[in-house]
KOLROVEX-118156 format. One record per residue (C-alpha): x, y, z; residue in one letter; residue number from 1. Coordinates in Angstrom, 3 decimals. Layout:
[[X; Y; Z]; "a"; NUM]
...
This chain:
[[-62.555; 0.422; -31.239]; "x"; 1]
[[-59.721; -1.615; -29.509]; "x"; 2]
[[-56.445; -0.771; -30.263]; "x"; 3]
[[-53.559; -3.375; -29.442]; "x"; 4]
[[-50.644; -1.425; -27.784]; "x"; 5]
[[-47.216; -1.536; -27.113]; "x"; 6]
[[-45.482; -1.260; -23.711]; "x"; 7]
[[-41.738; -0.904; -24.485]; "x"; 8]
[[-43.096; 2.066; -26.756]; "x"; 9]
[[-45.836; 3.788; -24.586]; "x"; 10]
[[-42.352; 4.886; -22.694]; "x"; 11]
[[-41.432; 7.391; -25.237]; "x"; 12]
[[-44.036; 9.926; -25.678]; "x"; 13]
[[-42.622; 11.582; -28.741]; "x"; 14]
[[-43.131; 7.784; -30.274]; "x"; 15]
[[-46.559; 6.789; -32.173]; "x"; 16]
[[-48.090; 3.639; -32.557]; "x"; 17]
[[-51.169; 1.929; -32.478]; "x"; 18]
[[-51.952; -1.874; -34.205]; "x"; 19]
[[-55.597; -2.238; -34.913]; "x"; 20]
[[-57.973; -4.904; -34.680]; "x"; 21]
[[-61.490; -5.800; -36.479]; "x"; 22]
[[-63.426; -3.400; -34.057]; "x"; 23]
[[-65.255; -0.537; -34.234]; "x"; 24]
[[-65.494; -0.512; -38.237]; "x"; 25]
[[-68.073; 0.488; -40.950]; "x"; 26]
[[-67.686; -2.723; -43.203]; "x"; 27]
[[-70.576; -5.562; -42.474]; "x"; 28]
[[-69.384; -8.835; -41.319]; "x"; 29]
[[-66.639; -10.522; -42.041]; "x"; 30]
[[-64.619; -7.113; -42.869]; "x"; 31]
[[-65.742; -5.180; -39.523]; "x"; 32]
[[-62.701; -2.451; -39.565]; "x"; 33]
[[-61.017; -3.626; -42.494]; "x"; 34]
[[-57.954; -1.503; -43.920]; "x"; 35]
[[-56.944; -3.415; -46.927]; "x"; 36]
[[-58.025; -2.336; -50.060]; "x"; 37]
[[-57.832; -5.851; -52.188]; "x"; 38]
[[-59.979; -7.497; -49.982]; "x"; 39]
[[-63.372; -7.461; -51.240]; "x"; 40]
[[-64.712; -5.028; -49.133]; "x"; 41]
[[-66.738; -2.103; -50.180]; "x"; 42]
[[-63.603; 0.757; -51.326]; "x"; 43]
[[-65.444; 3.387; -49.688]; "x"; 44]
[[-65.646; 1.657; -46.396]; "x"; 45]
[[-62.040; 0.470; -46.210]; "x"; 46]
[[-61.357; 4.344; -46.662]; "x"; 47]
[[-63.878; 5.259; -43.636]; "x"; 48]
[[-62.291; 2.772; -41.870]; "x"; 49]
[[-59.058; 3.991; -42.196]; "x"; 50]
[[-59.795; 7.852; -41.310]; "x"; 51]
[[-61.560; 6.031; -38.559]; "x"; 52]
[[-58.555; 3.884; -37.294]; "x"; 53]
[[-55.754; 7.428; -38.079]; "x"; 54]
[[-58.287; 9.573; -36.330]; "x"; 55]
[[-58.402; 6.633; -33.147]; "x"; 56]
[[-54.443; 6.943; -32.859]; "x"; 57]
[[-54.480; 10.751; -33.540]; "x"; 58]
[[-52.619; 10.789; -36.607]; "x"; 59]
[[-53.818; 12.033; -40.115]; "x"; 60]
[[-54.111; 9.849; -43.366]; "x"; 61]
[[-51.807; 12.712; -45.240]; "x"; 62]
[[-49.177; 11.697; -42.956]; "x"; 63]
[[-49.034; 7.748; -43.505]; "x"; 64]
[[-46.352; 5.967; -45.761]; "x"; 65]
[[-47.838; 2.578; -47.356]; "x"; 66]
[[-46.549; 0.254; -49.497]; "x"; 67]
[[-47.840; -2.695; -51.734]; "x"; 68]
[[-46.722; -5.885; -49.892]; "x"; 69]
[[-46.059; -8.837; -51.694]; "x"; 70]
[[-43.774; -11.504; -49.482]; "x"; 71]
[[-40.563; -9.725; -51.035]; "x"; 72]
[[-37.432; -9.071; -48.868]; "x"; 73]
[[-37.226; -5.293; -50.242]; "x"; 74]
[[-36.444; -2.567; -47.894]; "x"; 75]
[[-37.595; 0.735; -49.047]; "x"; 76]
[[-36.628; 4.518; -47.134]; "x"; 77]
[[-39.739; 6.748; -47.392]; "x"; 78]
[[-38.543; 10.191; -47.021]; "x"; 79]
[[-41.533; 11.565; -46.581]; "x"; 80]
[[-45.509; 10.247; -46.530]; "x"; 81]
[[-45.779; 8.499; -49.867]; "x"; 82]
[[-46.770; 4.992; -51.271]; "x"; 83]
[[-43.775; 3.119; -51.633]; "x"; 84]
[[-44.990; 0.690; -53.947]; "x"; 85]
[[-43.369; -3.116; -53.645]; "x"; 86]
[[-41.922; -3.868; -50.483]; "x"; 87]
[[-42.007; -5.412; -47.485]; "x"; 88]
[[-40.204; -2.781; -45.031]; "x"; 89]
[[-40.279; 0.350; -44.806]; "x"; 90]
[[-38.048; 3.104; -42.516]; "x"; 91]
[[-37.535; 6.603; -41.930]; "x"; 92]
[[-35.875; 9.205; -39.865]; "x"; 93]
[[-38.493; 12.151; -40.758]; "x"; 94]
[[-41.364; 13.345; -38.390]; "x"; 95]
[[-44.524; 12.879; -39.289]; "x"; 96]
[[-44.035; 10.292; -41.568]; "x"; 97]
[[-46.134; 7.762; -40.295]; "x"; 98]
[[-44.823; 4.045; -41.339]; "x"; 99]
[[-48.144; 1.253; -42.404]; "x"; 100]
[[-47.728; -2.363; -42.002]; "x"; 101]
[[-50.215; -4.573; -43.453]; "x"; 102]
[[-51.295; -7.614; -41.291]; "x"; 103]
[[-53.498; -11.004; -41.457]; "x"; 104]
[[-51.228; -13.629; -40.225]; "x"; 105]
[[-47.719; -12.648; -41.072]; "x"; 106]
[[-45.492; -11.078; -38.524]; "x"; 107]
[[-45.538; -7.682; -38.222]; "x"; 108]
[[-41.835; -6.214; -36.564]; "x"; 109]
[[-41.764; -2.863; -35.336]; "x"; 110]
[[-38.167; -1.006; -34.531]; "x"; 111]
[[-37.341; 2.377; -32.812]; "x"; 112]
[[-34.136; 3.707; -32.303]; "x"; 113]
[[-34.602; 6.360; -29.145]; "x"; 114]
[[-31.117; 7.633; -29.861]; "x"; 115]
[[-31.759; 9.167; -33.553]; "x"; 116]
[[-35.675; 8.781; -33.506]; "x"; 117]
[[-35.533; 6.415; -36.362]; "x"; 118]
[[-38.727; 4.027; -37.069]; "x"; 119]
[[-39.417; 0.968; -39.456]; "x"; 120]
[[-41.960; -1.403; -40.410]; "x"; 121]
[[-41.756; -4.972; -41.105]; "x"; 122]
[[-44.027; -7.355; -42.619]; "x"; 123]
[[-42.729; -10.543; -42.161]; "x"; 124]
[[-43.850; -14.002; -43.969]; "x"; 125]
[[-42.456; -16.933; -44.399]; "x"; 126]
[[-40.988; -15.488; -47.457]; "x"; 127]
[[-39.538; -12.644; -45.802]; "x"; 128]
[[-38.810; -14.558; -42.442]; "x"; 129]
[[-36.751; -17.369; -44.781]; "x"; 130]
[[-34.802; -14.015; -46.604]; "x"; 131]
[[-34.731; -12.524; -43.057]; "x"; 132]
[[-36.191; -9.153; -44.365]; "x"; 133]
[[-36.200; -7.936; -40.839]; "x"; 134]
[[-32.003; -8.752; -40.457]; "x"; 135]
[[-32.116; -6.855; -43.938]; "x"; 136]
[[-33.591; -3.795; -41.948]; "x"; 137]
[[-31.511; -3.712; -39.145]; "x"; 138]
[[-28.270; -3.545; -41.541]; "x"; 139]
[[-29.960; -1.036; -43.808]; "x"; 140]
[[-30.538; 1.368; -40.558]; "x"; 141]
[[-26.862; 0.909; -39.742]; "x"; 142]
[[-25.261; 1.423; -42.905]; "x"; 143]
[[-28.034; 4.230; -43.649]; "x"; 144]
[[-27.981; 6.041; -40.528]; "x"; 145]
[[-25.104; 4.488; -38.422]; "x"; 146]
[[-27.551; 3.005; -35.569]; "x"; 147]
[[-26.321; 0.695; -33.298]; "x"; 148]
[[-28.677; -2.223; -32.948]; "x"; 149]
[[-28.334; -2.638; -29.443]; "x"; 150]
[[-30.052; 0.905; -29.063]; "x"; 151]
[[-33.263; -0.679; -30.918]; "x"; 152]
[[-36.303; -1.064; -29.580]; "x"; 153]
[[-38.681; -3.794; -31.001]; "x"; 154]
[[-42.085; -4.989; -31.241]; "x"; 155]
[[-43.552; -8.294; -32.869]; "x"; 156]
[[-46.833; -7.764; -33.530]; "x"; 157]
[[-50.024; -10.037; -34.087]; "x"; 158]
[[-49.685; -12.258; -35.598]; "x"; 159]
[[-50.431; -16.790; -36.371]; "x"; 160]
[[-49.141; -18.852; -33.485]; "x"; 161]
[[-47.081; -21.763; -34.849]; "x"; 162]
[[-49.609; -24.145; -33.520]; "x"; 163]
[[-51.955; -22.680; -36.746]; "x"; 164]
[[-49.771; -22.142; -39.252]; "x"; 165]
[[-49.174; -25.822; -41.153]; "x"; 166]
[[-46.935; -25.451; -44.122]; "x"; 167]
[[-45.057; -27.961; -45.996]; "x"; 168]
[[-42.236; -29.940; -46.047]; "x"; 169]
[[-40.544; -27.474; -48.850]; "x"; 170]
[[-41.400; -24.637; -46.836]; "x"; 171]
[[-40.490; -26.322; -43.219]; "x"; 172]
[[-36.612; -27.129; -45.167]; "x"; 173]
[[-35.750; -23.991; -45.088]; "x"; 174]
[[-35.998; -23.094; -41.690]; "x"; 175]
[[-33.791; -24.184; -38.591]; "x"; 176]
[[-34.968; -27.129; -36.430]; "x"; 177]
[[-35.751; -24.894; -33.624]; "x"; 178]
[[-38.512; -23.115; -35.335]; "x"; 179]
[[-40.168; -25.910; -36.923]; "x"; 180]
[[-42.620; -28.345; -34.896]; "x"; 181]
[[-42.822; -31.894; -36.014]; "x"; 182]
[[-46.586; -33.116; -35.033]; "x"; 183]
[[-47.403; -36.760; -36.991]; "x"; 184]
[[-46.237; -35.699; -40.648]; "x"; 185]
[[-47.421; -32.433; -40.385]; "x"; 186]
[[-45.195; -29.779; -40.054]; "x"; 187]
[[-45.711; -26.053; -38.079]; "x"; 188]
[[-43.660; -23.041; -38.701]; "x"; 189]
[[-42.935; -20.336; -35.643]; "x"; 190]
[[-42.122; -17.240; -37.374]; "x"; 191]
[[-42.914; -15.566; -34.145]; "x"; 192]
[[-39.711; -17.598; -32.390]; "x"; 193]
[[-38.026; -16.992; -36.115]; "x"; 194]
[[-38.091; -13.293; -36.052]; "x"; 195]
[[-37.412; -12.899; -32.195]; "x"; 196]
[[-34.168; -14.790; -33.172]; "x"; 197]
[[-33.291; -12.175; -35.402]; "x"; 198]
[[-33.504; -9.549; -33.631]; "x"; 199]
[[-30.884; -11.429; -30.872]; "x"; 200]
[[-28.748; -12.108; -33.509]; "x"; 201]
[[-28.522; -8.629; -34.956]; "x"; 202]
[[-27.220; -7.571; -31.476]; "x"; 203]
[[-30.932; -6.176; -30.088]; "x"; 204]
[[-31.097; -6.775; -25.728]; "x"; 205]
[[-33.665; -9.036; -24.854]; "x"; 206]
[[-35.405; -6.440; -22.718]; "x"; 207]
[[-35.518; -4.089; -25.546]; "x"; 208]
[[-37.835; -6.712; -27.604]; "x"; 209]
[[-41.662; -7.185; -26.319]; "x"; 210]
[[-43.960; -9.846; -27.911]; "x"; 211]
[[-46.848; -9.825; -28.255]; "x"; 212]
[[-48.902; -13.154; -27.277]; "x"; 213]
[[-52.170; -12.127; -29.400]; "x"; 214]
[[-52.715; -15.144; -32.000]; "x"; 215]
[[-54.974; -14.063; -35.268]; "x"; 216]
[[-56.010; -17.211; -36.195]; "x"; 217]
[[-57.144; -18.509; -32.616]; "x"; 218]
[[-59.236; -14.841; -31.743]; "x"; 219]
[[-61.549; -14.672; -34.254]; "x"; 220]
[[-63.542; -11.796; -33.139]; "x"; 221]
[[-60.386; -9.904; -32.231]; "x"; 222]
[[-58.706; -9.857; -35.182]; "x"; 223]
[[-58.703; -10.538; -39.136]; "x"; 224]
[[-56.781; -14.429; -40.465]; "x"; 225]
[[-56.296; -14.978; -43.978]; "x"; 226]
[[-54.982; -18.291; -43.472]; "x"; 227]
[[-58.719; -19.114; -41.035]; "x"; 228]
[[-60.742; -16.831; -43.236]; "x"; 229]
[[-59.066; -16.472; -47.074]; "x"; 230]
[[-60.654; -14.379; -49.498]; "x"; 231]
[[-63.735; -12.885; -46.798]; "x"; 232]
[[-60.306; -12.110; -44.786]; "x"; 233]
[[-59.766; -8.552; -44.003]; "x"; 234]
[[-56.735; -6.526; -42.845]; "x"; 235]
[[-55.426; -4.919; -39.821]; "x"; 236]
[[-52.708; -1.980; -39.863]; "x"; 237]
[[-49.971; -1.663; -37.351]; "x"; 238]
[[-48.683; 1.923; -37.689]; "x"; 239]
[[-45.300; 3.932; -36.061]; "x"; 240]
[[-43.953; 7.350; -36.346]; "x"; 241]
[[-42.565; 9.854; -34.321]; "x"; 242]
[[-44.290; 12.681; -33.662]; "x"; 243]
């Protein structure tokens, strides 16, 4: 099973996280290690598959928060392991409470705060990247918890490159010039570039942000794309806690 890693957050040891791929699962092909549950695949392999995937990054399945995602800009605190229902972020300053974000295309933002061992998860869409869910976040941590977002320490996960991800015009309008590309009459979105912007903007140092350069659409036998493979798509989990 290969498990996609951060660097910025392999430095703190009391820090958890692991982003997985479509290795080293139960599920025939397409699903391979699929987590998602509204997928298609077999329920009783996406649940082997996810003991499989908590057992790889030494965590237990008790432990994990999830949520039901659904391209909302809604921030949820889980104060302890729970499903959250409806939202699109989730954060938390307990132990052990291990924070799941869905991926298979959107960006996936991971924060840390070193300081007062505070973690959240971001899934990121256009949707969300348009209501900047991950700005959202950031403010919710300070006003919650009084951290200083220059203290944060982010990851952006796997996730579409903009060169993949065509949307239209409607879509393209509400984004900034600099993160739409204009090829012909087609237009590509770089939520990647989007959410990186953020994070700058919310007061995060550029050498406290690593991103990642993994594309989901363009690695096929690396990693699940709903926008390459739709419905036979699968899921990937990106997961943080502190220990």
């Amino acid at each position: 099973m290969k498990i996609i890693r951060s660097n910025l957050f392999s430095n703190y040891p009391e820090l958890t996280f692991g982003f997985s791929t479509k290795t080293g699962g139960v599920s025939p092909e397409p699903y391979c290690l699929n987590l998602g549950l509204n997928t298609g695949d077999e329920h009783e392999n996406v649940l082997r598959n996810r003991k499989l995937f908590f057992d790889a990054i030494d965590i237990s399945e008790n432990d994990v928060s999830l949520q039901k995602q659904v391209h909302s800009t809604v921030v949820k605190y889980s104060p302890s392991p729970q499903h959250l229902g409806e939202c699109d972020a989730l954060f938390t300053d307990k132990q052990k409470n291990f924070l799941a974000v869905s991926v298979a295309d959107c960006v996936p933002v991971f924060l840390y705060d070193p300081l007062k061992k505070i973690v959240a998860g971001i899934h990121s869409g256009w949707k969300g990247s348009a209501g900047k869910i991950l700005t959202l976040t950031i403010n919710e941590l300070h006003e919650r918890f009084d951290v200083e977002p220059s203290h944060l320490i982010a990851y952006i996960g796997p996730c579409i490159s903009a060169k993949n991800y065509e949307v239209g015009e409607e879509v393209a309008d509400m984004f900034e010039d600099d993160f739409v590309i204009l090829t012909g009459e087609k237009f590509y979105l770089d939520l990647k570039k989007q959410n990186y912007s953020q994070l700058i903007q919310c007061g995060l140092h550029s050498d406290n942000i690593e991103v990642c350069d993994h594309c989901t659409y363009d690695e096929a036998d690396l990693f699940h794309s709903y926008r390459r493979d739709r419905e036979k798509s699968g899921r990937m989990f990106g997961v943080i806690g502190v220990n």
